[in-house]
N, C-alpha and C positions, 0 to 999 in steps of 0.2 A: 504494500500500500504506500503509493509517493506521499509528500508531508504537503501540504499545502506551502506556498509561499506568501508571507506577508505582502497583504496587499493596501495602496493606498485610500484611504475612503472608507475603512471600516464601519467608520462612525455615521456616514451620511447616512439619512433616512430614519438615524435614532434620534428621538428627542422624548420629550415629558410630555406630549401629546396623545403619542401612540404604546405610551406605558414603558420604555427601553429607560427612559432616566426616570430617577426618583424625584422629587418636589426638597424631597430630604437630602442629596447631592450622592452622586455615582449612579450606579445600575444596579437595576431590578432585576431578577432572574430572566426574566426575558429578555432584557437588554445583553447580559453575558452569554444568552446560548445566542443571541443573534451573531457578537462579535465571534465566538469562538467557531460558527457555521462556516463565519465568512471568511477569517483568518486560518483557522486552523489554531488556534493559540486557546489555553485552557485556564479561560479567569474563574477563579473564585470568589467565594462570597463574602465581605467582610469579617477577620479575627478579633473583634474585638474585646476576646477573652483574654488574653494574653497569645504571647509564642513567637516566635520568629516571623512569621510573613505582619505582623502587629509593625513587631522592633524594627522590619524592613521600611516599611507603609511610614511608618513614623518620620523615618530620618530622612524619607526621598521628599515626601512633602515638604518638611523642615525648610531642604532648602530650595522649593518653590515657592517655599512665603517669601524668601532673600528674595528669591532671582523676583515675584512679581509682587512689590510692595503693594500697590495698588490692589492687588486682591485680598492682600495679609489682612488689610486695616477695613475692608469691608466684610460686617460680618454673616452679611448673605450670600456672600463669594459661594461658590459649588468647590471652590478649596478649603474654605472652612467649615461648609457643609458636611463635606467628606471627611476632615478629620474628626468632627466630632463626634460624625458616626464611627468610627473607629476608637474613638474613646482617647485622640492623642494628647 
């Protein structure tokens, strides 16, 4: 079985319209079996119990508050959305 190859555009067609984003920030289950249809790539569901893909999620965001202040300081950003669904 060939692997799929990432491809550009995953996301188009997803939005919080047709249920793929949450209201709450990230994806809904339907939204990750869409990308992983289309990509081939195998997201999961938010850890926000603790554990390693948490501690991951934690420190990649981290530093997209740096890199987009602009979203850091707003607190209905879909970046701050997402981490606190995550519990960072």
């Amino acid at each position: 079985m060939a692997k799929r190859s990432k491809k550009k555009g995953a996301m188009k067609g997803c939005n919080i319209g047709n249920k793929c984003k949450s209201k709450a920030g990230g994806l809904t289950a339907k939204g990750r079996r869409m990308i992983n249809a289309k990509t081939g790539s195998k997201l999961k569901a938010p850890q926000p119990g603790g554990g390693s893909r948490k501690k991951s999620y934690c420190a990649r965001s981290a530093g997209q508050m740096k890199k987009f202040p602009k979203a850091a300081k707003d607190p209905n950003s879909r970046l701050r959305k997402a981490r606190r669904r995550w519990k960072c």
